[in-house]
Structure formats: structure tokens, C-alpha cells
C-alpha positions in Angstrom: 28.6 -1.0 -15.1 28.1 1.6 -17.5 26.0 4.1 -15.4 27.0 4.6 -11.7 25.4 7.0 -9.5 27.5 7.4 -5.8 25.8 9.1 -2.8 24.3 11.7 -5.5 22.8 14.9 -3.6 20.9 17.2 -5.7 18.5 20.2 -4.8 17.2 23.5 -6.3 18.5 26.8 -3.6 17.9 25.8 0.0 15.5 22.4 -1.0 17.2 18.8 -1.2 15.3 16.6 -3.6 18.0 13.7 -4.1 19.6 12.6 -0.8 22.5 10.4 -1.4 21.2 8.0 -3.6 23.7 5.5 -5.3 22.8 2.9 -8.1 23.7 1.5 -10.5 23.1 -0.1 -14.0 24.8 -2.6 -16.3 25.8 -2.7 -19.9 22.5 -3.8 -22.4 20.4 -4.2 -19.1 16.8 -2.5 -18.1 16.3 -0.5 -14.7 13.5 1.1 -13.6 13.1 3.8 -10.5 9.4 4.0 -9.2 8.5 6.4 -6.4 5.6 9.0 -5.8 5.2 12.5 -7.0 8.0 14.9 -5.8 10.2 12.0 -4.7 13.4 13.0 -7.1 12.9 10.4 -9.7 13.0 13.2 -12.5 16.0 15.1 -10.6 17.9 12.1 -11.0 17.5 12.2 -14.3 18.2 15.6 -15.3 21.5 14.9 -12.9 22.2 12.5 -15.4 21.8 14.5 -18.0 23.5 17.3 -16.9 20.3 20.0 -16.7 20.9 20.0 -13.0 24.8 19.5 -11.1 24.5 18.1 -8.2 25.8 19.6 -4.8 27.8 16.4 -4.4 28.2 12.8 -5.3 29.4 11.5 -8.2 28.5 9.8 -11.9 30.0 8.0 -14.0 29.3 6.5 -17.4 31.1 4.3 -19.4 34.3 4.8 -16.7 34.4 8.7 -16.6 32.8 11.2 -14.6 30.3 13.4 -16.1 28.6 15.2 -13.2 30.6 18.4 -14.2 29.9 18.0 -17.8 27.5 20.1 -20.4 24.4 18.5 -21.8 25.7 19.0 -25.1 29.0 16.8 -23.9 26.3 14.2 -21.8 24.9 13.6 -25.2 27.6 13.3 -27.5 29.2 10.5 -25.1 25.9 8.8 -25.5 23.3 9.2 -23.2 19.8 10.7 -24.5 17.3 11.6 -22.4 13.1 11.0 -23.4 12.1 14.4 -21.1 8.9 14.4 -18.7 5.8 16.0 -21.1 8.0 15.2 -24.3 9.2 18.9 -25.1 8.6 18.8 -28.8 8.7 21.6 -30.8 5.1 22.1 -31.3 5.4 24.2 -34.2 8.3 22.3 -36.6 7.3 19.2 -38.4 7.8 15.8 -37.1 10.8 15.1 -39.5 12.3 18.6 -38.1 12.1 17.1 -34.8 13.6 13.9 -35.1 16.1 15.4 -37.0 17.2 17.5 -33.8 18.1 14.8 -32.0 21.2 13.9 -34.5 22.2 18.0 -34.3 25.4 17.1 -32.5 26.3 14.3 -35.2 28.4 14.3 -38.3 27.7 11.3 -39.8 25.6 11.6 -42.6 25.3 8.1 -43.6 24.5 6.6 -40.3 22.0 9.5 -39.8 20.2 8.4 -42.3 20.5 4.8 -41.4 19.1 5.9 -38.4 16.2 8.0 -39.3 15.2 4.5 -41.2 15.2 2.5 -38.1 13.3 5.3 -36.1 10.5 4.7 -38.8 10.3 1.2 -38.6 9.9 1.3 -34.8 7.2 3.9 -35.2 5.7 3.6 -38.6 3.5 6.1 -37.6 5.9 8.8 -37.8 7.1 8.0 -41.2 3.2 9.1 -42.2 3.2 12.1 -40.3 6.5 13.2 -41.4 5.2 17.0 -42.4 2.7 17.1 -40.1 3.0 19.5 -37.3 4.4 18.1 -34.2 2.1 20.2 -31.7 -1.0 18.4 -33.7 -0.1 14.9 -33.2 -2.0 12.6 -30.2 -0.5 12.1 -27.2 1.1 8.6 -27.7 2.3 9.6 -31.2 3.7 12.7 -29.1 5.9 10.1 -27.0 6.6 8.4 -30.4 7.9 11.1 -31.3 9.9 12.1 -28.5 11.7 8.7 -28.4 12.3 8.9 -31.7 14.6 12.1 -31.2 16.5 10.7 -28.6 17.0 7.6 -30.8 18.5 10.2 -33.3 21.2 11.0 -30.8 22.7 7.1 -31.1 22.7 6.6 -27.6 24.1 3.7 -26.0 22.0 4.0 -22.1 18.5 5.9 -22.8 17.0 7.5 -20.2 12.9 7.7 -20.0 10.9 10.1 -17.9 7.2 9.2 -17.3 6.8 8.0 -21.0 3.1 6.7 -19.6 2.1 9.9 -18.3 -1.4 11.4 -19.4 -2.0 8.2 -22.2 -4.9 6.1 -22.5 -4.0 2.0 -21.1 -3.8 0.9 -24.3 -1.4 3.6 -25.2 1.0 2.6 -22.7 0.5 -0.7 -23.5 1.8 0.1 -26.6 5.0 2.0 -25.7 5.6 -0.3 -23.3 5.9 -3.0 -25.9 8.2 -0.7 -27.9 10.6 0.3 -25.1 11.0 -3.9 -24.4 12.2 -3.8 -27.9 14.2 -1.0 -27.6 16.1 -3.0 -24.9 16.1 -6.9 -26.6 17.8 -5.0 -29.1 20.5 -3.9 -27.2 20.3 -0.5 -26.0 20.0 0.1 -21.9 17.1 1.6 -20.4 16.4 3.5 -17.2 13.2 4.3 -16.5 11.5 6.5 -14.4 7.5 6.0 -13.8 4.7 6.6 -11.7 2.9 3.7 -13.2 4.8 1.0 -11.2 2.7 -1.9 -12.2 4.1 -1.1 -15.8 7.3 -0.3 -14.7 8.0 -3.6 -12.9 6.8 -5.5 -15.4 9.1 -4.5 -18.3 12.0 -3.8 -16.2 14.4 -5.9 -14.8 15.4 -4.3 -11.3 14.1 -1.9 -9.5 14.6 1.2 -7.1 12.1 2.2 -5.4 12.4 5.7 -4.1 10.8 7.8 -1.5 11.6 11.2 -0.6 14.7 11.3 -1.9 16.2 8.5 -0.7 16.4 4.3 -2.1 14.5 2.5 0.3 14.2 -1.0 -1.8 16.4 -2.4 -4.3 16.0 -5.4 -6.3 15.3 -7.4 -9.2 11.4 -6.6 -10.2 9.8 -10.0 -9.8 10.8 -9.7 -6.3 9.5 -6.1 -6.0 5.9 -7.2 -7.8 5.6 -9.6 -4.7 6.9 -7.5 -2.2 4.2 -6.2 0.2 5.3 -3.1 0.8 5.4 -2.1 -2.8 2.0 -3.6 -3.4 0.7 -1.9 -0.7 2.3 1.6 -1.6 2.5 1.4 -5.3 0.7 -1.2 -7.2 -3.1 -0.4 -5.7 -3.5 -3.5 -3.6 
């Protein structure tokens, strides 16, 4: 297991959001956590990451805690994090962005290997290297967001509404890239709204409602499971 969450409480002042959720994800593996508006699926993330602490619980990656560490720290041991709304800096160039994600890094050579690969998983961005950031589509946006975490060399990337606010054939699209992403190797946890997409390019599935896991299991399952059909995937 190389991400464990155990009875994770987090919560901003008086106001729980996550209420003792525990889960887990394996090594090279693709996990996806679907649930409503307001029902802690970003929280959990930023938990992860280290943007919020949580009040209690635990996580672990790769077999040390990290609940009590920095971002900064989060990062450098290997997790990057594909932020709700992208957060781009609208006014740097696209090249200036994706270089960002490699601040914490030393190696010059495998930076540079990297920034290769980033461009042949989004050709795009090797076009609009100079262009501004804040004048780029929405999907090329999310390109372009991924592509900074990618910069980071992380070994479990986490994904926060990547589908939000693009067109179907967008997200078609970055959904075909994130599968990729994970055939290649590197783990995934994603968070979405869109839980038709979600299920189908994950592997398992938590499905959470008000803070809380109230189904787990592996997605096929979840697509046929009547509840989630009835709550999630329009039918």
C-alpha cells in the first residue's frame, strides 16, 4: 500500500468536513473518490497534500507518516497534486509554469528528460510554450496543470475535478491521458463529480457522502450498483 488514510478527521474552525474516513491505495494502481458537492472529496486531498492537517487520523505514504509534514516535504517525497480550478500562473508563460513544478528538484538532467515527456503527453504545450498561461483554453489549462505536477516526478498523483467546467469531448480527452498516465506506471487518485467518467477509468472506487465512505469497491461493481446509479450516474 503506498497511500493509507486511517480514520482521517479534517475540518476548517468549528465545521467537520472529513469524518473518519480510511482508504487506501496500492502501488501503480488507479482509485477514484466520487461524492457530491461539499462532501470532503477536495479536503481529503489537500490532507494529503498537506494544505490542511487534520484534527486526527493518520497518513501514510510509502511507510511513513506525513500528516504532520510541509507541502514542500509532501512533494519532495513524491506526491503532486493537480489542484481544483488548476491555479496557474495566469500571467508567466506556459514553459514558466511547468517549470515550477520541478522548483524543489536538483537534477538537471532528468529535468530536462522530463520536460520532454511532458511534451509528448501534451504536444500542445510544446506549441504554446511562450504563450501566456492565463490565455490558453480550458482543457489546455488542465494540460497544463498536469503537466506541472508531472514536473514534480511523482510517484502517486493526485487529481482534483480535472473534468470540471470542460466541454465532453474535452474530458474525453484527459481522460484518455490520465489512463496513460497510469498504464505507464504512475498511481492515480482521483477526485470527480463526473462519476460516470470516474468509474470508468478507475479501478475502485469510494463513494463519499457527507464526509463519510459509504461504498467501497472495485468500479465495475459500482457502475452496476443501484444506489450509485441512482445517486450519481443520472439514471
Amino acid at each position: 500500500m503506498i497511500l493509507e488514510l486511517k480514520d482521517l478527521c479534517v475540518g476548517y474552525g468549528n465545521v467537520q468536513v472529513v469524518k473518519g474516513i480510511s482508504l487506501g491505495v496500492e502501488t501503480s494502481s488507479f482509485v477514484t473518490i466520487i461524492g457530491a458537492n461539499g462532501a470532503g472529496k477536495s479536503t481529503t486531498l489537500k490532507a494529503i497534500s498537506g494544505l490542511v492537517h487534520p484534527a486526527s487520523g493518520e497518513i501514510w505514504f510509502a511507510g511513513e507518516r506525513i500528516d504532520r509534514l510541509s507541502s514542500p516535504k509532501i512533494v519532495q517525497r513524491g506526491i503532486g497534486h493537480v489542484p481544483e480550478g488548476r491555479q496557474l500562473f495566469s500571467q508567466m508563460s506556459v514553459l514558466d509554469n511547468i517549470e515550477l513544478g520541478a522548483f524543489l528538484r536538483k537534477d538537471r538532467e532528468g529535468i530536462r528528460r522530463d520536460l520532454q515527456a511532458v511534451f509528448e503527453y501534451f504536444p500542445i504545450l510544446n506549441k504554446r510554450q511562450r504563450q501566456l498561461a492565463g490565455s490558453l483554453s480550458g482543457g489546455e489549462q488542465q494540460m497544463l496543470a498536469m503537466g506541472r505536477a508531472l514536473m514534480g516526478k511523482p510517484k502517486v498523483l493526485l487529481m482534483d475535478e480535472p473534468s470540471l467546467g470542460l466541454a465532453p469531448i474535452i474530458v474525453q480527452q484527459i481522460a484518455g491521458i490520465i489512463t496513460n498516465l497510469n498504464s505507464s506506471g504512475l498511481t492515480i487518485l482521483l477526485v470527480e463529480q463526473n462519476a460516470k467518467m470516474a468509474l470508468r477509468v478507475a479501478k475502485k472506487g469510494y463513494v463519499l457522502e457527507t464526509g463519510k465512505i459509504v461504498i467501497q469497491d472495485d468500479t465495475k461493481k459500482l457502475l452496476n450498483d443501484e444506489s450509485v446509479i441512482k445517486a450519481y450516474l443520472g439514471a
